[in-house]
C-alpha positions, 0 to 999 in steps of 0.5 A: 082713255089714258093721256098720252104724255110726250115729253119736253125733249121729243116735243122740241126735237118735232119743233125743230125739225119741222121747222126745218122742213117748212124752212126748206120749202120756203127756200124752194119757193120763195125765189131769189133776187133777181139777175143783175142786168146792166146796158154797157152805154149807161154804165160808169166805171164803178158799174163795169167794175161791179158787172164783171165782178157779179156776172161777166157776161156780155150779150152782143146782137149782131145783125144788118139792115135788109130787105125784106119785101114791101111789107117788113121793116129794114130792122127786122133781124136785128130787132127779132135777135135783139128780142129773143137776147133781152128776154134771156139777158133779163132773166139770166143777167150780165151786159147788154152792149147796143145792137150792131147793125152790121151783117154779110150777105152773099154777092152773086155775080151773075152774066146777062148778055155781056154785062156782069152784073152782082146781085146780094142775097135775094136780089139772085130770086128778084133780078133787081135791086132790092132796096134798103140792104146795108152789108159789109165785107166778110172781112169787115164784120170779121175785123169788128168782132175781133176787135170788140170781142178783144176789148170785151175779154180785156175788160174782164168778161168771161163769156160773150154771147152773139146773137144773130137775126140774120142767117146768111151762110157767110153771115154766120161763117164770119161769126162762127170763125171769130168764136173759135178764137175765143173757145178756151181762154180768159173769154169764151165767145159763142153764137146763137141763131134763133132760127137754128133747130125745128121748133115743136109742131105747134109753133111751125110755119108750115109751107113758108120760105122763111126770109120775108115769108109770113113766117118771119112776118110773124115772128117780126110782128111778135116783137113789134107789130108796128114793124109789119104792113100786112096790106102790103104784104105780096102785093108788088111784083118783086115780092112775088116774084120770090114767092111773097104772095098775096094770098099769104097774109092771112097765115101771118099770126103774131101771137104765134111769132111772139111764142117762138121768140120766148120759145127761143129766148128761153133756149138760149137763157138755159144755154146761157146758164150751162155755159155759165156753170161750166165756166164757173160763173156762178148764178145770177 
């Protein structure tokens, strides 16, 4: 059998372009550096300078303090919202302002006898007090994010995503009215609400009533397990009274809730980006 010779210059050129290929698909998996993430309260002037220059984006958790029967901390929306909002801020980058513990519920005034009385939010199912809520009026959570939001835009930011836990109607309207503001200009401002859209089949809760229900038992205890007293779970009357029960608590599974905070958190990382991309931001 006669050698095959291939000459120098074909040799070279197979080099090269082989060497382009590998280069190629070292580029598509090595992945690059990582998204810059910045706490506002810890930031200097250099920072914010460099933050908004990078990535102006700022992250806002906005949620109150509530009742959520005898089993579930007061804490349970704003830390439930500022989970799914970490995990995405870390992976798509921008500033994390601290989380505001502020929040709207509706004020029910509702006739007994001769006697006015208000009931907030889930106290219409309990007809008493509910401890350990702290609301504010519409108005207040509207001038506050009006506020910040200005202060947000005037420092630079391009993009302002409010994450809210919490989902009462007026709640939500406050935050939705406030973000029209903000839908052209300098800043866009926009809201994400974790329980917002049906989750695959495999991460529903079926038969749950959602606030305080083993569902968001779940998803509370998928941030933070120490946030959640199963043996107190529907054992009193006021639990039971809005269908918090007892015989429930075996379906509170937290390796489940914390597969629907990266579930959501990963939504809301991709919005990010697209949102990201429309206005030009560029990549992390």
């Amino acid at each position: 059998m006669r050698k095959r010779v291939v000459p120098l210059v074909v040799y070279g050129l197979a080099v090269g372009l082989l060497g382009a290929a590998e280069a190629r698909d070292a580029s598509q998996t090595v992945p690059g550096p990582p998204p810059r993430c910045w706490r506002y309260e810890r930031m200097r002037p250099s920072d914010l300078t460099e933050a908004v220059k990078e990535r102006p984006i700022a992250w806002l958790v906005v949620s109150p303090l509530e009742w959520h029967g005898e089993a579930l901390s007061f804490g349970c929306d704003p830390l439930v919202a500022q989970t799914v909002a970490d995990l995405a801020w870390e992976k798509a980058g921008g500033v994390r302002l601290p989380t505001m513990h502020l929040g709207v519920e509706t004020d029910y005034e509702v006739w007994e006898g001769n006697v006015r009385v208000d009931y907030w939010g889930m106290e219409l199912g309990t007809r008493e007090r509910n401890p350990g809520s702290l609301y504010v009026r519409p108005l207040t959570l509207e001038l506050v994010l009006r506020d910040q939001l200005y202060f947000l835009q005037r420092q630079g930011f391009k993009l302002c995503m409010i994450v809210s836990g919490h989902g009462a109607e007026d709640h939500l309207a406050v935050i939705r009215d406030v973000c029209g503001r903000y839908d052209r200009g300098p800043m866009r401002a926009v809201l994400f609400y974790p329980w917002d859209g049906e989750l695959p089949a495999d991460l529903r809760f079926e038969g749950a009533g959602q606030h305080a229900d083993f569902d968001e038992a779940s998803v509370l205890g998928g941030a933070d397990p120490a946030m959640v007293d199963r043996s107190r779970f529907g054992v009193v009357e006021r639990d039971r009274k809005v269908k918090l029960l007892r015989e429930n608590v075996g379906r509170v599974d937290f390796d489940k809730g914390r597969r629907i905070i990266e579930y959501r958190a990963a939504e809301l990382e991709k919005k990010v980006e697209a949102l990201a991309k429309e206005l030009g931001l560029g990549t992390p």
